[in-house]
C-alpha positions as CSV (number, residue, x, y, z in Angstrom):
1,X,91.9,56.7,48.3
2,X,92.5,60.5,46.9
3,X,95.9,61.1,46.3
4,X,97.9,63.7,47.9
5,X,98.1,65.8,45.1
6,X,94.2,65.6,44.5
7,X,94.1,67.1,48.0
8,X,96.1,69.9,47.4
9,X,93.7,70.4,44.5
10,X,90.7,70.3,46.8
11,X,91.7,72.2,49.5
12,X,93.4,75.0,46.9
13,X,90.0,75.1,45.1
14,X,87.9,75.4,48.4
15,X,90.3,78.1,49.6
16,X,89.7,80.0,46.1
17,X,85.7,79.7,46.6
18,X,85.9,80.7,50.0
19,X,87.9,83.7,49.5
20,X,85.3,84.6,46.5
21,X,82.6,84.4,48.5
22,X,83.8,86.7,51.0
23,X,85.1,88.9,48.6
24,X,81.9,89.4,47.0
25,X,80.2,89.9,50.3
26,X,82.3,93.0,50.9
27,X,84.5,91.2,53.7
28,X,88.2,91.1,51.7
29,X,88.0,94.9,50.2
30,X,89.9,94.5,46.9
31,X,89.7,90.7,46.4
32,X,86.4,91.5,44.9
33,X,88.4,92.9,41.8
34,X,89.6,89.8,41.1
35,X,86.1,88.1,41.5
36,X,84.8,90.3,39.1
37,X,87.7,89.5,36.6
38,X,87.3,85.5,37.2
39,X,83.3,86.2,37.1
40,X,82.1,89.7,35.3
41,X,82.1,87.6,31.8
42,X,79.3,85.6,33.2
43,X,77.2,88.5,34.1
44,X,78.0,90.1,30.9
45,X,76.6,87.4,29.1
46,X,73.1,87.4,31.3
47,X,73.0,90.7,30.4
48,X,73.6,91.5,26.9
49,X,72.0,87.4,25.7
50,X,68.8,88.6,25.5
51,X,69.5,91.8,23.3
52,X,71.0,89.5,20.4
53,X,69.5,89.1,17.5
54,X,69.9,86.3,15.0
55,X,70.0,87.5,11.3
56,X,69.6,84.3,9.8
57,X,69.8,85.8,6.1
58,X,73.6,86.3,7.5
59,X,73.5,83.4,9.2
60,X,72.2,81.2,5.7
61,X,74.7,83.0,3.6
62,X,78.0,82.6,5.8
63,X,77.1,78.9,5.8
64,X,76.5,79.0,1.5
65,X,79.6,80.8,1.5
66,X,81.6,78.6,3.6
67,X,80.5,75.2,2.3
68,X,81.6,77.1,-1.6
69,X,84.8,78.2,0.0
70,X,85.0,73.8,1.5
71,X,84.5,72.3,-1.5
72,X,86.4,74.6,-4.0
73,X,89.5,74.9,-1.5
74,X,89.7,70.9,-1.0
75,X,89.2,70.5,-5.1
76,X,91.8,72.8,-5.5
77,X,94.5,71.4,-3.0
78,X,93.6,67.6,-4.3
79,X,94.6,69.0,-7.4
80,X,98.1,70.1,-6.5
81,X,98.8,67.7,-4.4
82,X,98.1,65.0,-7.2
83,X,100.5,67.3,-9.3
84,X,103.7,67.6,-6.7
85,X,103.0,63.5,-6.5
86,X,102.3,63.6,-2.9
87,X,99.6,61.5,-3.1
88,X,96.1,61.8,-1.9
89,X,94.8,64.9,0.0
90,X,92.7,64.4,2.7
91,X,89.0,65.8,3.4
92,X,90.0,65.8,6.7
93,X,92.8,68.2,6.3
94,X,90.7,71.1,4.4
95,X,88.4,70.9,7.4
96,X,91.0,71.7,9.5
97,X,92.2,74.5,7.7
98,X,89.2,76.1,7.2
99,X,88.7,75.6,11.1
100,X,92.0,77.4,11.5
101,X,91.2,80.2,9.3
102,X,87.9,80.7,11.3
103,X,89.9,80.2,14.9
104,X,92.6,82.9,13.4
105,X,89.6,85.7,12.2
106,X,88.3,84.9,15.5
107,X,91.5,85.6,17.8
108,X,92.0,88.5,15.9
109,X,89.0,89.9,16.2
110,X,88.9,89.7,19.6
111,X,92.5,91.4,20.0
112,X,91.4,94.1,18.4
113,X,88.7,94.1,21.2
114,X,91.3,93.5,24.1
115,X,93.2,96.9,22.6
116,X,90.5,99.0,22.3
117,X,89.1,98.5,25.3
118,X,92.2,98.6,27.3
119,X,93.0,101.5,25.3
120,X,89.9,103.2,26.6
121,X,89.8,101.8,30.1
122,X,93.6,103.8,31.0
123,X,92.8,107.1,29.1
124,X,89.4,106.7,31.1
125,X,88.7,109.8,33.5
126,X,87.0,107.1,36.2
127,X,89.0,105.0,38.2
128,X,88.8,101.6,37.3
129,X,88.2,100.6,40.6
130,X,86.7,102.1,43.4
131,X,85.9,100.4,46.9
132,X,82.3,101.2,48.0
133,X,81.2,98.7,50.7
134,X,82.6,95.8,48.3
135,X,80.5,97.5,45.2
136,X,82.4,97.8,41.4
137,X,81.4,101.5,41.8
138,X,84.4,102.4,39.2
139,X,82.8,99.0,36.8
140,X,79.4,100.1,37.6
141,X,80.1,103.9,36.5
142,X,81.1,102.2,33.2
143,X,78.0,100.1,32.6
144,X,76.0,103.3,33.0
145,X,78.0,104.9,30.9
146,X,77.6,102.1,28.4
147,X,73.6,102.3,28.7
148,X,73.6,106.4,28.1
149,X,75.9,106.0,24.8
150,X,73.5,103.1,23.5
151,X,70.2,105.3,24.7
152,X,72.0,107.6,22.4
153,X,72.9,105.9,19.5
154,X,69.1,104.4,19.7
155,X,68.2,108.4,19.8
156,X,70.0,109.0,16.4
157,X,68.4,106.5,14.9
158,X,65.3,107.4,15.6
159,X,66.2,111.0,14.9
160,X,67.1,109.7,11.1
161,X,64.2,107.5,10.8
162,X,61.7,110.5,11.9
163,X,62.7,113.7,10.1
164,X,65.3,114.7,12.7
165,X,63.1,114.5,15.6
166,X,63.7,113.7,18.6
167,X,60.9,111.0,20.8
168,X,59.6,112.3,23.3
169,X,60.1,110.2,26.3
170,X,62.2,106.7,26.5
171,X,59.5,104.7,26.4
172,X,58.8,105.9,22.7
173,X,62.3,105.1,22.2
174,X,62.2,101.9,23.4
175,X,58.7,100.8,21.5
176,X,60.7,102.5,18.4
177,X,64.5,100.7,18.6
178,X,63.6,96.9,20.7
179,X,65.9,98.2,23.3
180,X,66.3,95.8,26.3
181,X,64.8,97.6,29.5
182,X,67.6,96.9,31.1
183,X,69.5,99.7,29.4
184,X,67.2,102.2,31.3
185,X,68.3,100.9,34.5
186,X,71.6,101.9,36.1
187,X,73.8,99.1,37.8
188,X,74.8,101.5,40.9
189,X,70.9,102.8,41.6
190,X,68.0,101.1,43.5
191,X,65.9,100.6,39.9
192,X,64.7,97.5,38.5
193,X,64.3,97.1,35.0
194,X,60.1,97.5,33.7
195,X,58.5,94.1,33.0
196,X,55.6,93.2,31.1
197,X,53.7,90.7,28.6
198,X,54.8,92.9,25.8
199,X,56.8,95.3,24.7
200,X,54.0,98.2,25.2
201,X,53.1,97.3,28.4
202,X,57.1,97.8,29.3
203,X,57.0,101.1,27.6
204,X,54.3,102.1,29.5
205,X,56.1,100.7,33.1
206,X,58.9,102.7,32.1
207,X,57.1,106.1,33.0
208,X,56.2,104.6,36.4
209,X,59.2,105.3,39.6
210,X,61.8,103.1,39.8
211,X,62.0,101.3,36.6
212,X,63.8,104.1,34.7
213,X,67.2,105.8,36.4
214,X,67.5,108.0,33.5
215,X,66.2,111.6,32.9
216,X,65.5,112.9,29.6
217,X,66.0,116.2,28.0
218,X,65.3,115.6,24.2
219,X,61.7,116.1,23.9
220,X,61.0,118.2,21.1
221,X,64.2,118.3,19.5
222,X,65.8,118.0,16.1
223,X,68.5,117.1,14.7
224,X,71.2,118.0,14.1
225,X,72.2,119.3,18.1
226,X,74.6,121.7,19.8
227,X,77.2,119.0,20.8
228,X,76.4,120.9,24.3
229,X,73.2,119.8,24.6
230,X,72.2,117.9,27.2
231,X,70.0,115.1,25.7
232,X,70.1,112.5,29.1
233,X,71.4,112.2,32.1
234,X,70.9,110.8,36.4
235,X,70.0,111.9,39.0
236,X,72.9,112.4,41.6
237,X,71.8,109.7,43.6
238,X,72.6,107.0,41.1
239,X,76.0,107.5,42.0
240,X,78.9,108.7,44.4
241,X,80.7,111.6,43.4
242,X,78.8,112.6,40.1
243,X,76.6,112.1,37.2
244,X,77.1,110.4,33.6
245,X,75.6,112.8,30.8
246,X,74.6,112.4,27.3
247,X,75.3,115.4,24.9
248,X,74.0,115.9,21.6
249,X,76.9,114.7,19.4
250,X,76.2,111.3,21.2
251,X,79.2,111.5,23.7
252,X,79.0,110.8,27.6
253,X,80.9,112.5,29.8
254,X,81.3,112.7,33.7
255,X,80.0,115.6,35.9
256,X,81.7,115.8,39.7
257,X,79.3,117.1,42.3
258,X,79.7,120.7,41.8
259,X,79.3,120.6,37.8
260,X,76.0,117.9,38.2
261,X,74.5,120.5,40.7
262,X,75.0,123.5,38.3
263,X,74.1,121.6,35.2
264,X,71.0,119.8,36.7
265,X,70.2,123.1,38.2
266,X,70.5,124.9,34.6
267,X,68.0,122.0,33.5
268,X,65.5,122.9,35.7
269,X,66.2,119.7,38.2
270,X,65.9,119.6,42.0
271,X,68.4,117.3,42.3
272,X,67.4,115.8,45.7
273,X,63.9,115.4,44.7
274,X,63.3,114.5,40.8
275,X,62.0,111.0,39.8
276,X,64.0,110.0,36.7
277,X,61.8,108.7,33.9
């Protein structure tokens, strides 16, 4: 027999999934904000997984380093702790403060995440949330904001790596940095990131529609760039009320309808009829 309290528990936790589920179905507008809060660290972990990269140099030398920093630490406390007459110091107790050490880097490392990025989220320009149907259009705005700046730092690098010069399409880029396709592909458009057995195969998907949601500017360029130059951008269907753009000194900024039009128009862009690629 459950107990009444384990009840409560239940029925609380079914209420929570129920209400989750039709938040994220678009039927409880703004309850979906707090779905994404409880969930978003899930996707974000689907999502940038397969882009890590183990350096296992690093990886061998933090674990040289610690076991030096172990053993000399716990030689050195058994030492004074013989010398206070305390008695015996304990392996135990060096492992645990080494594990504290490593807890306390971590925590602070990751504060100094929380304040930068909350930091950035209220001087943002873009509303941090906008209803769309029960779509993290203001979140979404973000990711694709996120994917132009990487695009871009993947651009300088290549730029330094090849005389100054700029590739000239993003499937070059990718073949050149081992970006994840998935950066071509904006969260709010209709695109699915370009598959294939290997990695030129998914260069060469990325020319074909609706794998890329990008368009690209930068053919033919060198560095170093007018910070007004337009190196990438979208299409004004990707979005609802604008455009993200990539300018030359690597910064993204966002375009309302009337500046997209001009600017894509300026480019040389039909807007309501250009394939990004």
């Amino acid at each position: 027999m459950k107990s009444r309290r384990e009840k409560n528990f239940l029925a609380i936790l079914a209420l929570a999934i129920v209400l989750l589920v039709l938040s994220c179905l678009g039927f409880l507008p703004g309850f979906d904000v707090l779905g994404f809060l409880l969930t978003g660290w899930a996707f974000f972990i689907q999502r940038v997984f397969p882009q890590v990269r183990v350096r296992w140099d690093a990886v061998i030398s933090f674990v040289v380093y610690a076991v030096l920093l172990i053993a000399g630490s716990h030689l050195f406390l058994s030492w004074l702790y013989r010398q206070m007459g305390a008695g015996k110091w304990h392996k135990r107790w060096t492992l645990s403060g080494f594990c504290l050490v490593i807890l306390m880097f971590a925590a602070g490392i990751a504060m100094i995440g929380v304040v930068h990025q909350t930091t950035w989220l209220v001087r943002s320009p873009l509303p941090i949330y906008r209803y769309t149907g029960g779509a993290y259009e203001g979140v979404r705005r973000i990711k694709c904001e996120s994917n132009l700046r990487q695009i871009g730092e993947a651009m300088d690098r290549y730029a330094t790596d090849h005389d100054g010069m700029y590739p000239d399409d993003f499937a070059e880029l990718f073949l050149s940095d081992g970006l994840s396709a998935q950066i071509f592909v904006c969260p709010s458009g209709d695109d699915i990131p370009a598959a294939g057995i290997n990695p030129r195969e998914i260069a060469e998907n990325l020319k074909k529609p609706g794998c890329c949601s990008y368009l690209y500017f930068a053919r033919g360029l060198r560095a170093p760039l007018d910070p007004a130059c337009v190196l990438a951008t979208e299409p004004l269907q990707n979005h609802v009320g604008g455009i993200n753009v990539l300018y030359g000194d690597g910064h993204v900024d966002w375009a309302g309808p009337k500046e997209a039009e001009e600017l894509l128009r300026k480019l040389g862009v039909v807007a309501a009829a250009t394939q990004p690629g």
